[in-house]
N, CA, C and O atoms as a DFTB+ gen file, in Angstrom:
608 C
 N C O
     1  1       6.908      -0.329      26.314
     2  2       7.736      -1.404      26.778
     3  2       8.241      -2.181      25.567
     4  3       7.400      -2.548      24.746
     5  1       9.524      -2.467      25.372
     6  2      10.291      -3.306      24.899
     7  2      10.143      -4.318      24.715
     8  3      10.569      -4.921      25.700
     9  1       9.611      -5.266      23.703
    10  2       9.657      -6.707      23.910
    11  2      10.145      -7.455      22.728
    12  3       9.709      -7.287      21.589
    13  1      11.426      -8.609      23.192
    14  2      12.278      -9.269      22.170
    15  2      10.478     -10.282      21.916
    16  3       9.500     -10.614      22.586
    17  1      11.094     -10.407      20.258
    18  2      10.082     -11.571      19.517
    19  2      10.965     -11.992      18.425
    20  3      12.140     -11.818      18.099
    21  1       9.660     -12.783      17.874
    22  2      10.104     -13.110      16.386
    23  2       8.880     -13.529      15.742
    24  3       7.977     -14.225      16.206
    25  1       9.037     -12.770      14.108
    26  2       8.085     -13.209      13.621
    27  2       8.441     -13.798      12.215
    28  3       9.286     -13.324      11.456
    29  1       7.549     -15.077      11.945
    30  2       8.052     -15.864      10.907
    31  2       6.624     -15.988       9.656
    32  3       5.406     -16.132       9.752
    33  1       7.376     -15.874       8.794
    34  2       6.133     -15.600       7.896
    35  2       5.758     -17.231       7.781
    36  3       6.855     -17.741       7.552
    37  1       4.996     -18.053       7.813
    38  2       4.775     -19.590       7.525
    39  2       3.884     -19.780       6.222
    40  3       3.505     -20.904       5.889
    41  1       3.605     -18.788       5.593
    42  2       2.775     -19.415       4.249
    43  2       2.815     -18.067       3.435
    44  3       2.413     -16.970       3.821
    45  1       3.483     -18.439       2.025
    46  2       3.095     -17.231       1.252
    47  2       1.713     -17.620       0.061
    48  3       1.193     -18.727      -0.079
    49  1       1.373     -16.392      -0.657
    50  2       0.330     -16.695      -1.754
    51  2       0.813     -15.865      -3.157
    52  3       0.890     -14.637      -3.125
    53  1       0.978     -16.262      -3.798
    54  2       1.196     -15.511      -5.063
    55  2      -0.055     -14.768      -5.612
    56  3      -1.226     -15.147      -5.567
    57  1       0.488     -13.550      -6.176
    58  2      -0.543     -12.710      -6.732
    59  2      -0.842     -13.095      -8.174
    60  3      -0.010     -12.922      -9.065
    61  1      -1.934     -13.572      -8.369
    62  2      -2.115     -14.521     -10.126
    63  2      -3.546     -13.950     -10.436
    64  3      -4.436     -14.738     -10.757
    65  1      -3.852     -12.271     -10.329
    66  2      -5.086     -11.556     -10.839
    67  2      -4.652     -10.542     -10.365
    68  3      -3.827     -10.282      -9.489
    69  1      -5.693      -9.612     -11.447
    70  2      -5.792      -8.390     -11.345
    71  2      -7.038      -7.384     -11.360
    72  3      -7.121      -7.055     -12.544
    73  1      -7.934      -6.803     -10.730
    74  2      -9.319      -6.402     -10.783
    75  2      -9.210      -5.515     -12.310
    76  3     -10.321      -5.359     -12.817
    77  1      -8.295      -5.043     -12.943
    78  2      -8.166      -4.179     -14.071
    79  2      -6.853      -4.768     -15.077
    80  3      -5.875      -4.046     -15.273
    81  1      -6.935      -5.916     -15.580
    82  2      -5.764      -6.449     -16.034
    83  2      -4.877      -5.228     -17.386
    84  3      -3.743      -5.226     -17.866
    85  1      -5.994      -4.409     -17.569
    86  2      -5.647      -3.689     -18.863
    87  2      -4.700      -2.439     -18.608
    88  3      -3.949      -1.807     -19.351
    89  1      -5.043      -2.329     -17.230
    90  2      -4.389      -1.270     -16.532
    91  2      -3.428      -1.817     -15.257
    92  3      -2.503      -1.007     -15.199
    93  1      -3.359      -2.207     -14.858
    94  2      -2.413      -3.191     -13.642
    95  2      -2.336      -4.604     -14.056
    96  3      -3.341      -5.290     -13.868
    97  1      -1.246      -5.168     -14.616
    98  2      -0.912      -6.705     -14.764
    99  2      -0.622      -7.065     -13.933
   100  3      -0.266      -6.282     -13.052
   101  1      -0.598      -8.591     -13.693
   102  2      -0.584      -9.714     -12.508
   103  2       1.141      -9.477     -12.966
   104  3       1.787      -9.417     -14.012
   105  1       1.409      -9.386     -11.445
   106  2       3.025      -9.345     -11.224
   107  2       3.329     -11.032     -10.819
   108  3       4.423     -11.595     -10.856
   109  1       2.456     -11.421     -10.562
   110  2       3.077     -12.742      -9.979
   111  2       3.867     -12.705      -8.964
   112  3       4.578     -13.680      -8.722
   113  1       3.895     -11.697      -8.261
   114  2       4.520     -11.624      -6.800
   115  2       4.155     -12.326      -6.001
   116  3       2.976     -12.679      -5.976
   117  1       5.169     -12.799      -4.990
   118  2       4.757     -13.596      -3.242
   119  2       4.649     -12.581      -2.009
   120  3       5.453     -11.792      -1.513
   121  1       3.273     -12.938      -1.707
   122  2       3.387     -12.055      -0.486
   123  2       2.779     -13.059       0.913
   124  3       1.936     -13.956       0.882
   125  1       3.508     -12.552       2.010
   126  2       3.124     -13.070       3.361
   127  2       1.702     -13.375       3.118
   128  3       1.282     -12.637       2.227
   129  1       0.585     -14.369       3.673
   130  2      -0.291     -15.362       3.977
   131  2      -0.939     -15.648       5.158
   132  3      -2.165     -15.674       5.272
   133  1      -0.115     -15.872       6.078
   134  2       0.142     -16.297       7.759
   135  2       1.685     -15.847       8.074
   136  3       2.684     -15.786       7.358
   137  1       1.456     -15.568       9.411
   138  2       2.187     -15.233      10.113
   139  2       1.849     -16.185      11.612
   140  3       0.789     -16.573      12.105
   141  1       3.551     -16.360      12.111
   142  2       3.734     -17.067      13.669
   143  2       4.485     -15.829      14.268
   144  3       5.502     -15.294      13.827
   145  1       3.706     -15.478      15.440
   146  2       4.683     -15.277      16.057
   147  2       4.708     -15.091      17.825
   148  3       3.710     -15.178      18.541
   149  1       6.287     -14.784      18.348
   150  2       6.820     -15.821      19.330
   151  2       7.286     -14.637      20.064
   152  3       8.061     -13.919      19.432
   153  1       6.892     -14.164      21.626
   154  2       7.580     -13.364      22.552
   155  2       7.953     -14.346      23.697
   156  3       7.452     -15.405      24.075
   157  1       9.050     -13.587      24.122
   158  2       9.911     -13.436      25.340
   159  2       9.787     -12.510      26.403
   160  3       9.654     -11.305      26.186
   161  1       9.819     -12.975      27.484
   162  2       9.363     -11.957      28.847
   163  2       8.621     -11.799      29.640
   164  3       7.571     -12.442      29.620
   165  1       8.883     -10.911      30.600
   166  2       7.487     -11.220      31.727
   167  2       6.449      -9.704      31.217
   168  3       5.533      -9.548      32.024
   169  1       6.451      -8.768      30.222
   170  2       5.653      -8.511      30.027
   171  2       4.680      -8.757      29.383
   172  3       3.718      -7.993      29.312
   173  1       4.765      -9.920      28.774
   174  2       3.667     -10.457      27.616
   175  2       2.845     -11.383      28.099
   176  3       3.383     -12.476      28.273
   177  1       1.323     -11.280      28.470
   178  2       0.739     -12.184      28.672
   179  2       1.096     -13.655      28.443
   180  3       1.946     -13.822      27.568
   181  1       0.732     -14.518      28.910
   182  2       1.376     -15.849      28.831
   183  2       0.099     -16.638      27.689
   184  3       0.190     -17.786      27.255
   185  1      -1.111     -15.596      27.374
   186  2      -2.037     -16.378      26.615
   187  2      -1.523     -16.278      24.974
   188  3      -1.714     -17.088      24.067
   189  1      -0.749     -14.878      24.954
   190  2      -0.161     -14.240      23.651
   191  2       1.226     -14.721      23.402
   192  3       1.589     -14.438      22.260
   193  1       2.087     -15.337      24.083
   194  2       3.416     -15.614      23.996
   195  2       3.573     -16.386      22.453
   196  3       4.596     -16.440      21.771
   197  1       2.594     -16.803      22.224
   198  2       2.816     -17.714      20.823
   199  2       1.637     -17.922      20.059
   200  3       1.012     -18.975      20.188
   201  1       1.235     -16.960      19.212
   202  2       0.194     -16.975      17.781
   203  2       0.401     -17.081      16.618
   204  3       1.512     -17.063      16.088
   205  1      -0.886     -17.235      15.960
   206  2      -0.315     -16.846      14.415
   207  2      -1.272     -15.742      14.148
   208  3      -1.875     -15.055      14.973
   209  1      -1.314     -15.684      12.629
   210  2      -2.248     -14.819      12.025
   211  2      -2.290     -15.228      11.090
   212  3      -1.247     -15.291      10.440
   213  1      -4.156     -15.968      10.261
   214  2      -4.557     -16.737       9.713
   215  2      -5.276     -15.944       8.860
   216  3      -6.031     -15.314       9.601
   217  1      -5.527     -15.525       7.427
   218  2      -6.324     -14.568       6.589
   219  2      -7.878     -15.441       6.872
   220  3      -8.158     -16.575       7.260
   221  1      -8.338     -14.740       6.625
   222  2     -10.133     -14.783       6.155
   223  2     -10.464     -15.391       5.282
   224  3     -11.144     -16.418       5.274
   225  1      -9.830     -14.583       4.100
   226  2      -9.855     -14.953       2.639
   227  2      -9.035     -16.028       2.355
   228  3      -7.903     -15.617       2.613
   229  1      -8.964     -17.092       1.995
   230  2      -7.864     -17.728       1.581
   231  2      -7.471     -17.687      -0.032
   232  3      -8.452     -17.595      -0.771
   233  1      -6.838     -17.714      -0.351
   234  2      -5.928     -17.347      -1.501
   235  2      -5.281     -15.967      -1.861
   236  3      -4.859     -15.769      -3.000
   237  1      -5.202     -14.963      -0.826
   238  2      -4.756     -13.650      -0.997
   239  2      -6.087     -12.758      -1.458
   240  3      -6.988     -13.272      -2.121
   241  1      -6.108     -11.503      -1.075
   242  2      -6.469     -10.211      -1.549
   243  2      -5.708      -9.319      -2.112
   244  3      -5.169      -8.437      -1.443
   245  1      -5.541      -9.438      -3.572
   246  2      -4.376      -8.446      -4.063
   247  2      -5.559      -7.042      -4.396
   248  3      -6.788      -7.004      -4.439
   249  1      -4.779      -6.280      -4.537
   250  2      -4.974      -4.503      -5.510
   251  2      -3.882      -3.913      -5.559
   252  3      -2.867      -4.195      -4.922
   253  1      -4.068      -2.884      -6.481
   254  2      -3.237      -1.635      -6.734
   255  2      -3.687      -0.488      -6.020
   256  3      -4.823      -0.127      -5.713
   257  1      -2.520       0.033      -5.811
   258  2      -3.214       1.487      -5.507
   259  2      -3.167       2.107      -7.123
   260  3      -2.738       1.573      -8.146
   261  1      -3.857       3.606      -6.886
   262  2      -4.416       4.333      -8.109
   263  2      -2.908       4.682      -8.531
   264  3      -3.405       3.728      -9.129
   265  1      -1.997       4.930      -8.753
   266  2      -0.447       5.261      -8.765
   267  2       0.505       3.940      -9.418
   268  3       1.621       4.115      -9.908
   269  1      -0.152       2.653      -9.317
   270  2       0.612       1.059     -10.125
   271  2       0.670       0.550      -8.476
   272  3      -0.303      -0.178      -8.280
   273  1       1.360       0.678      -7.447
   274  2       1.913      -0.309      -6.724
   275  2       1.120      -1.237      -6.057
   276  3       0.040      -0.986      -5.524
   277  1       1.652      -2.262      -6.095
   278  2       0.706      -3.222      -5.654
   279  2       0.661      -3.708      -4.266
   280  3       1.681      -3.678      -3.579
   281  1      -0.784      -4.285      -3.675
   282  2      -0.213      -4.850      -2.339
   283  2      -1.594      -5.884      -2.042
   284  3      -2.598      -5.937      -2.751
   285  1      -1.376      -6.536      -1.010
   286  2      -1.876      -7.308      -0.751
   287  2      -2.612      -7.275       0.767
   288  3      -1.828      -7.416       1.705
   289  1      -4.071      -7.099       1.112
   290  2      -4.411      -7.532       2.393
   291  2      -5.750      -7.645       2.695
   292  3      -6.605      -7.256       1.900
   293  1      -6.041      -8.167       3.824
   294  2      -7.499      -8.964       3.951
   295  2      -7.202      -8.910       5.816
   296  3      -6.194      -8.613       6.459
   297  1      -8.715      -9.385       6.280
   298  2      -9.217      -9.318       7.673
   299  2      -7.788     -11.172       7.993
   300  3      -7.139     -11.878       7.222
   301  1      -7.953     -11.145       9.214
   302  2      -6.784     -12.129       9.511
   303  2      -7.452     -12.479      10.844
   304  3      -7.914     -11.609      11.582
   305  1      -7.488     -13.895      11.147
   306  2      -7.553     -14.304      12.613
   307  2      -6.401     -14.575      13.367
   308  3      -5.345     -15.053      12.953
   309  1      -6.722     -14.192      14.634
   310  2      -5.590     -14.237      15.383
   311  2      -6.313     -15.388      16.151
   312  3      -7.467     -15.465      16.574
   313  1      -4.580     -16.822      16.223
   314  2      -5.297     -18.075      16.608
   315  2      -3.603     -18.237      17.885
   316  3      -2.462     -17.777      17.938
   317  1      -4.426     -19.116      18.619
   318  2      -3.293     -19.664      19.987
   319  2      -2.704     -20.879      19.205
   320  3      -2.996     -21.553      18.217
   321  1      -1.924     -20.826      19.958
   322  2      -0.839     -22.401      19.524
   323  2      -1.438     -23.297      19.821
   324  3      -0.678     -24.020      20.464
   325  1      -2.813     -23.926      19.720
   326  2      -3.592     -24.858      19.662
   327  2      -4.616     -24.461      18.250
   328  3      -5.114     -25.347      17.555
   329  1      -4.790     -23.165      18.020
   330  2      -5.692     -23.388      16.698
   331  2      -6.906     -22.516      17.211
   332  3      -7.521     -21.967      16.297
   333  1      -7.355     -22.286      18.428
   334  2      -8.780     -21.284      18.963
   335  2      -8.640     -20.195      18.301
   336  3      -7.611     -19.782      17.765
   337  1      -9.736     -19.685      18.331
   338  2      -9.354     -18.154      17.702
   339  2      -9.210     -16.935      18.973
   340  3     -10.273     -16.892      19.593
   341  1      -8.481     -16.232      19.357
   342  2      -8.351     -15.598      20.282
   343  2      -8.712     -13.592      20.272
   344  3      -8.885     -12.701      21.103
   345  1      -8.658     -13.752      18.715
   346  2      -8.969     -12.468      17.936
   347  2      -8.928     -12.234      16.474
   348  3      -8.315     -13.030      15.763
   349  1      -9.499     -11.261      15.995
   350  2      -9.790     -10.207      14.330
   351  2      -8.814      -9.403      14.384
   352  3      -8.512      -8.771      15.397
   353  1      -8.199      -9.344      13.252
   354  2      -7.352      -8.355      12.687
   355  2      -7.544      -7.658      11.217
   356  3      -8.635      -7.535      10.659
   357  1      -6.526      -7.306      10.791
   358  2      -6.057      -7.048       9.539
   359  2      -4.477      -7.046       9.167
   360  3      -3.716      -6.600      10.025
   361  1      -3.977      -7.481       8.034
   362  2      -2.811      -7.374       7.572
   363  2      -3.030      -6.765       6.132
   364  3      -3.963      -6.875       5.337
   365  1      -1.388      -5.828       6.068
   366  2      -1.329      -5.761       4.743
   367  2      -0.040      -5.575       4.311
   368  3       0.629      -4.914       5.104
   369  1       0.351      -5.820       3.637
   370  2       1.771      -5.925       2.775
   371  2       2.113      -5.183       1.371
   372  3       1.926      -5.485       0.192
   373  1       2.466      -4.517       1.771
   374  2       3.399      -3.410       0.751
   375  2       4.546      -3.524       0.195
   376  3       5.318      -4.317       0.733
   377  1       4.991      -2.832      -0.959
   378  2       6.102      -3.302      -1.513
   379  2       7.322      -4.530      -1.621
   380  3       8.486      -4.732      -1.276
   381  1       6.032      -5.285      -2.457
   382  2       6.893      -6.772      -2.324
   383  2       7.213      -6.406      -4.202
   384  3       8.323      -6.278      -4.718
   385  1       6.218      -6.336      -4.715
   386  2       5.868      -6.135      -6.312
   387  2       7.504      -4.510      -6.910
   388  3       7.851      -3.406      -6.490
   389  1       7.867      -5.372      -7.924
   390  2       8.699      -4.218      -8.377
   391  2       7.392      -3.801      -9.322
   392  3       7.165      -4.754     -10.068
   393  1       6.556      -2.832      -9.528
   394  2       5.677      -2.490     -10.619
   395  2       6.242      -0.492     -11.132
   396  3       5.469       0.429     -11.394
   397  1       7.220      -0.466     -11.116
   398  2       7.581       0.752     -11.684
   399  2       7.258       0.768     -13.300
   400  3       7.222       1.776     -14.006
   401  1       7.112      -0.105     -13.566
   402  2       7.118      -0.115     -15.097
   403  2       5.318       0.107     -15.366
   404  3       4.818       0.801     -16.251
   405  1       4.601      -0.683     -14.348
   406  2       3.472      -0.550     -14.201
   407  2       2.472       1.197     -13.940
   408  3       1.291       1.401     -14.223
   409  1       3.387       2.099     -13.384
   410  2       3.225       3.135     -12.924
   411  2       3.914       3.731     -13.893
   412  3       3.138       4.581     -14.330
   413  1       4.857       3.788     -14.455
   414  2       5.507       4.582     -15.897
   415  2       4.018       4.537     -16.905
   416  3       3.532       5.560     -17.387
   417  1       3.483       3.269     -17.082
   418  2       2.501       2.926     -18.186
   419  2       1.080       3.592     -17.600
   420  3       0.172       3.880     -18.379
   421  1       0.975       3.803     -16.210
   422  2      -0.556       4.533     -16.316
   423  2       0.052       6.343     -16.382
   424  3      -0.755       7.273     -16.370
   425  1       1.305       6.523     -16.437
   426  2       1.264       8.008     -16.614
   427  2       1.528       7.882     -18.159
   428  3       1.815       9.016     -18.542
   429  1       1.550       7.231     -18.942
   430  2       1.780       7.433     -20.487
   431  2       3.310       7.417     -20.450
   432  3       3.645       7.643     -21.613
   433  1       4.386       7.268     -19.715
   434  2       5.692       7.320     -19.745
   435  2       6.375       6.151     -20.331
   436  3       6.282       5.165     -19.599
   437  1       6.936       5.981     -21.261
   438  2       8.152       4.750     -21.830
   439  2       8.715       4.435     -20.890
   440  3       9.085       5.307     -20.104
   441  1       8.950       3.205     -20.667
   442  2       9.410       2.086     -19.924
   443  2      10.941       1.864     -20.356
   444  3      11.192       0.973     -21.168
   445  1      12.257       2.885     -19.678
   446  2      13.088       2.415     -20.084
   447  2      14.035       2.643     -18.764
   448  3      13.751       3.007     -17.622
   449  1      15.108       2.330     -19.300
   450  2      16.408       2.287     -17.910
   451  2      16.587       3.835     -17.212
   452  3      16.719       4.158     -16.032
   453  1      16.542       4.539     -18.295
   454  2      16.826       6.037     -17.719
   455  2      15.679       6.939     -17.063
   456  3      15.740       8.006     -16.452
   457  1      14.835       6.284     -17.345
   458  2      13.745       7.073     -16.650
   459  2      13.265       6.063     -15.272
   460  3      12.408       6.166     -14.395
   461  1      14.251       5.121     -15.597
   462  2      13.461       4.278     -14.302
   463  2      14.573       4.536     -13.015
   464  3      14.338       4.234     -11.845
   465  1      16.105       5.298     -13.620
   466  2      16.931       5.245     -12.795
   467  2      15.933       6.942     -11.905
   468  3      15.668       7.305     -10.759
   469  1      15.790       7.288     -12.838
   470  2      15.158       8.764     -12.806
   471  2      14.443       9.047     -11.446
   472  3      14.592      10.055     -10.754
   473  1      13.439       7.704     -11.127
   474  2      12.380       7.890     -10.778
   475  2      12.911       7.110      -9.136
   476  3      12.037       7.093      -8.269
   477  1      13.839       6.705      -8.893
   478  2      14.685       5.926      -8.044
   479  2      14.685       6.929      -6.810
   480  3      14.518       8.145      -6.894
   481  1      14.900       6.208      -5.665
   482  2      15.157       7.366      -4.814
   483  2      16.671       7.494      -4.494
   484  3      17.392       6.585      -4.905
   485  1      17.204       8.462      -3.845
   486  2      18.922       8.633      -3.972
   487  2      19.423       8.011      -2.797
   488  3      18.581       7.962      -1.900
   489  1      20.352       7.599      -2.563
   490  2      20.601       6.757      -1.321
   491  2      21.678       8.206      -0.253
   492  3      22.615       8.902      -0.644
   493  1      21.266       8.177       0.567
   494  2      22.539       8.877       1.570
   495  2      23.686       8.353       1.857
   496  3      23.686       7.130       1.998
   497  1      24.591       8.865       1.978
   498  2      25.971       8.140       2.257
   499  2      25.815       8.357       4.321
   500  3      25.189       8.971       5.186
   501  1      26.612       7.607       4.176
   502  2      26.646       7.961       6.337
   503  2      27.719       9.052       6.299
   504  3      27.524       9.800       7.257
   505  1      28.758       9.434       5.586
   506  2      29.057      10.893       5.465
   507  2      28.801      11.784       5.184
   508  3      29.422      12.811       5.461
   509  1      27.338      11.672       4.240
   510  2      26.269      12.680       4.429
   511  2      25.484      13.128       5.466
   512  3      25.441      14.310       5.810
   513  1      24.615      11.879       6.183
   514  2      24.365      11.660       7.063
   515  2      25.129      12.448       8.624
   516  3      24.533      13.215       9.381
   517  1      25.825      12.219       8.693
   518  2      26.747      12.876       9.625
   519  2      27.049      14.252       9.343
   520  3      27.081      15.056      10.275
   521  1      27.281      14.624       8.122
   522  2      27.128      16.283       7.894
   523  2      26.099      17.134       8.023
   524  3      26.206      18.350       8.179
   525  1      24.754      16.299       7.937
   526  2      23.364      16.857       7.737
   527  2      23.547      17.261       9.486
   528  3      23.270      18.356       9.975
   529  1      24.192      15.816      10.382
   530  2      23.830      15.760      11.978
   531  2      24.539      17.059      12.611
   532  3      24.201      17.742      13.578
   533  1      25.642      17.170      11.735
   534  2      26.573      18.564      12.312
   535  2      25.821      19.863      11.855
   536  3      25.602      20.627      12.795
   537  1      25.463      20.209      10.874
   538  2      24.521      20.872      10.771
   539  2      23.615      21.607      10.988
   540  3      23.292      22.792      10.916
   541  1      23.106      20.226      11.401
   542  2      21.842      21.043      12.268
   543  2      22.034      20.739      13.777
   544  3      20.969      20.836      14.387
   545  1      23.226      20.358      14.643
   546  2      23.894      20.879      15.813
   547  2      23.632      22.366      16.208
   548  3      23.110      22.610      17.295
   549  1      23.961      23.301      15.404
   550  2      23.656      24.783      15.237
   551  2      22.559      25.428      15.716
   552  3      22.001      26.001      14.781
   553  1      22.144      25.550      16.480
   554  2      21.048      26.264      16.920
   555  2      19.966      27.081      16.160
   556  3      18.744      26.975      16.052
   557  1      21.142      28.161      15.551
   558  2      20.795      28.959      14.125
   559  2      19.807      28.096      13.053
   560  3      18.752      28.446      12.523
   561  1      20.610      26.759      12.937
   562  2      20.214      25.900      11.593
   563  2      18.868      25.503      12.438
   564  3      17.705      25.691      12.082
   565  1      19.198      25.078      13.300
   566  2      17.707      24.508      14.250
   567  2      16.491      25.442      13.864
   568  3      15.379      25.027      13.536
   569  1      16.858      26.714      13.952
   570  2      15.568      27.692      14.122
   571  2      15.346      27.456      12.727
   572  3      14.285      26.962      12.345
   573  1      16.374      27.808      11.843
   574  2      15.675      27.666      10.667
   575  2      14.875      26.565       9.518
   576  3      14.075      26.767       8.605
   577  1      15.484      25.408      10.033
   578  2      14.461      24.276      10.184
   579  2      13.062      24.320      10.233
   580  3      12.059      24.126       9.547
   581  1      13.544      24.761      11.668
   582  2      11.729      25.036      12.138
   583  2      10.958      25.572      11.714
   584  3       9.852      25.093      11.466
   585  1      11.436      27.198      11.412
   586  2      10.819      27.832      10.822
   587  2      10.273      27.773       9.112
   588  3       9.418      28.449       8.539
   589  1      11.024      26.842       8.689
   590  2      10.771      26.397       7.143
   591  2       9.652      25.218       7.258
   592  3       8.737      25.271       6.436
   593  1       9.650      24.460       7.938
   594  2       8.421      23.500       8.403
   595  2       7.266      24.073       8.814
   596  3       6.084      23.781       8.631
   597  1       7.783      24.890       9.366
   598  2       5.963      25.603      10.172
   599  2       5.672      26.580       9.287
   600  3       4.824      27.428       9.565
   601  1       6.373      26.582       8.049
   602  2       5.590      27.643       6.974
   603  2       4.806      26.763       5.919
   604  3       4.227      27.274       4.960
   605  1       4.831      25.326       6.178
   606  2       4.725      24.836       5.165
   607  2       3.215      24.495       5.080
   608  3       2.762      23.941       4.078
């Protein structure tokens, strides 16, 4: 089921440590904190229509993964629009941190423009997009799809 919401981030925390500073530097990134958020409808309980989500930890849980990128997350209470606690969670937040340069440096790689364009992913055009869709319209192309996936 479908349900219109909204969710508003209400508190960020900056990332200002690192468990391995020698190997992952403090990016000083902002990441989400708490979260509000707000449904519409008659399928949503009327106890859930309006929460937040409150961390455990207060001041953030940052790490890296083994690869540079960084992220941020910890256990989270889920509280009613009065403040009760109504439930336990978890959040976590991914790619807020640009750390490519961070991940160039644990593979031994120089930190420069061309290797960082290198490492970029390629964008599709929607006239690509649409050629890929005609494409594989084809039945033929279909099978062979398939058959290249299920060998894999």
């Amino acid at each position: 089921m479908d349900q219109d919401g909204v969710m508003i981030v209400s508190e960020w925390v900056k990332s200002i440590n690192s468990p391995y500073p020698e190997l992952y530097w403090v990016t000083d990134t902002w990441y989400p904190n708490s979260w509000e958020f707000r449904f519409e409808g008659e399928g949503v309980p009327e106890n859930i229509r309006h929460f937040f989500l409150k961390p455990v930890v207060e001041g953030g849980q940052s790490g890296f993964f083994a690869h540079g990128p960084q992220y941020s997350e910890g256990g989270v209470y889920a509280l009613d629009a009065e403040g009760n606690i109504i439930g336990k969670g978890f959040a976590e937040s991914v790619s807020y941190a640009d750390t490519a340069e961070n991940a160039l440096a644990i593979t031994g790689l120089p930190y420069n423009e061309e290797i960082r364009q290198a490492l970029e992913s390629p964008s599709i055009s929607d006239f690509d997009k649409l050629i890929i869709g005609i494409y594989l319209a084809w039945p033929e192309n279909q099978e062979k799809l398939i058959k290249l996936v299920s060998d894999m």
